[in-house]
C-alpha positions as CSV (number, residue, x, y, z in Angstrom):
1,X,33.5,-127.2,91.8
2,X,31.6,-125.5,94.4
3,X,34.9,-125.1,96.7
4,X,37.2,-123.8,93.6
5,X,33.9,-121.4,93.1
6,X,33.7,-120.1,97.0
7,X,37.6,-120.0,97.1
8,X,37.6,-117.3,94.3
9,X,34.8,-116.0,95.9
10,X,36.4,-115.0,99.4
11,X,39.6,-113.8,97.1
12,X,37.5,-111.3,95.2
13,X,35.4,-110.3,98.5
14,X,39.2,-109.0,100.1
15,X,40.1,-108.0,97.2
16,X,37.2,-105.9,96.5
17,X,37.5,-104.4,99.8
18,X,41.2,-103.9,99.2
19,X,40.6,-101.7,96.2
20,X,37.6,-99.9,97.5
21,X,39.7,-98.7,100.3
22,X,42.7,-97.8,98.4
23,X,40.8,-95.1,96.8
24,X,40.8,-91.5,97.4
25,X,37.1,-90.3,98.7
26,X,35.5,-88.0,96.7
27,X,34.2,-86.0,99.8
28,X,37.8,-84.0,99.7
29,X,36.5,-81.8,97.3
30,X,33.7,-80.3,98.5
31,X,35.6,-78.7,101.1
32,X,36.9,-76.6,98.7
33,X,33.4,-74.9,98.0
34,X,33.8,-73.3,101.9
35,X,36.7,-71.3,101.3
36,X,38.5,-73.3,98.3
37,X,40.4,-72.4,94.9
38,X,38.6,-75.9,93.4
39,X,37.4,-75.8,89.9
40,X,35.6,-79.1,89.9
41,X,33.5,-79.0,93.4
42,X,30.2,-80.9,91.7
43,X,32.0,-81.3,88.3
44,X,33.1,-85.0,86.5
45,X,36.0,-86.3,87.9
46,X,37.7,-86.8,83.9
47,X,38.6,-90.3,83.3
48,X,38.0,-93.5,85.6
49,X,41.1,-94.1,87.3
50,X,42.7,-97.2,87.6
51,X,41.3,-98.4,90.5
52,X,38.1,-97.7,89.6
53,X,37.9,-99.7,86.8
54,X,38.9,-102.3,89.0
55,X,36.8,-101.7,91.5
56,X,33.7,-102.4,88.4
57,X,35.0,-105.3,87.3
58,X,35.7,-106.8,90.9
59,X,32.1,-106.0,92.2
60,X,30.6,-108.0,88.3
61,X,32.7,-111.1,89.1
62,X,31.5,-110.5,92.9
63,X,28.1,-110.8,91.6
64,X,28.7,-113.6,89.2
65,X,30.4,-115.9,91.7
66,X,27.7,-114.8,94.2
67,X,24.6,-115.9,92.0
68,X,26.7,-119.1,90.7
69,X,26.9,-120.0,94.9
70,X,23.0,-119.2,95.2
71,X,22.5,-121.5,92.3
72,X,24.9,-124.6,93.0
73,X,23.2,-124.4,96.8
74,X,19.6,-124.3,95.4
75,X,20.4,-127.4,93.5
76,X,22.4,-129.3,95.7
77,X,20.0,-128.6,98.6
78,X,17.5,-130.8,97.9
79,X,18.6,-133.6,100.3
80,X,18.2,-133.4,104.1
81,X,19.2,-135.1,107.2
82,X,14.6,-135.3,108.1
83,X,14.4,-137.2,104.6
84,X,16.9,-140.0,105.7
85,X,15.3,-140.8,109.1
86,X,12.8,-143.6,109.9
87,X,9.3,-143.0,110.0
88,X,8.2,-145.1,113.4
89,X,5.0,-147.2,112.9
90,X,1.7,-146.1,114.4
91,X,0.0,-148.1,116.9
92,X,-3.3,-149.0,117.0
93,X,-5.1,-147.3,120.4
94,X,-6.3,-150.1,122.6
95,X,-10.0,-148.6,122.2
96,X,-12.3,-151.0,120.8
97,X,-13.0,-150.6,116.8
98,X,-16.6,-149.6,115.8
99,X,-19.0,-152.6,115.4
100,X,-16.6,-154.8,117.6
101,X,-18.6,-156.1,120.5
102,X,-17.1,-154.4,124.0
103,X,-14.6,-156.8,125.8
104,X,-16.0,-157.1,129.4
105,X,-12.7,-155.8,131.6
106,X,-14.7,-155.5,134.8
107,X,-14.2,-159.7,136.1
């Protein structure tokens, strides 16, 4: 599930940036307020084109398949490589224990 899920996700990622770069900028048009016959320097473009509807609705399933990949890796992340290791077992220090009498070292 995950791979089918981060496939689509890299196909709408180029796509995306296909589309996005496919458009015309909407900087062209102010050059037309220095010296310009323009009618519609700052004014609404009219209808979404094309492409821009498809730029929305490639950026929501971006989204969508981006939070679904957040989600699937917080659940699936719970395991780690620290959890499977062996704890080693502590050793007692050689010191004596309190109340023990003192073994006599100096013979």
């Amino acid at each position: 599930m995950e791979t089918l899920l981060l496939g689509i996700h890299y196909f709408l990622c180029f796509f995306l940036v296909v589309v996005i770069l496919l458009q015309a900028g909407k900087g062209a048009d102010i050059g037309a307020a220095f010296g310009g016959a323009s009618q519609t320097v700052f004014g609404s473009r009219g209808p979404a084109t094309f492409l821009a509807k498809m730029t929305a609705i490639a950026a929501i399933l971006f989204l969508v398949t981006s939070l679904s990949l957040a989600e699937l890796a917080k659940r699936g992340g719970s395991a780690s490589v620290i959890d499977n290791a062996a704890i080693p077992e502590q050793t007692a220090p050689d010191t004596p224990q309190e109340g023990a009498p003192a073994s006599d070292t100096t013979k």
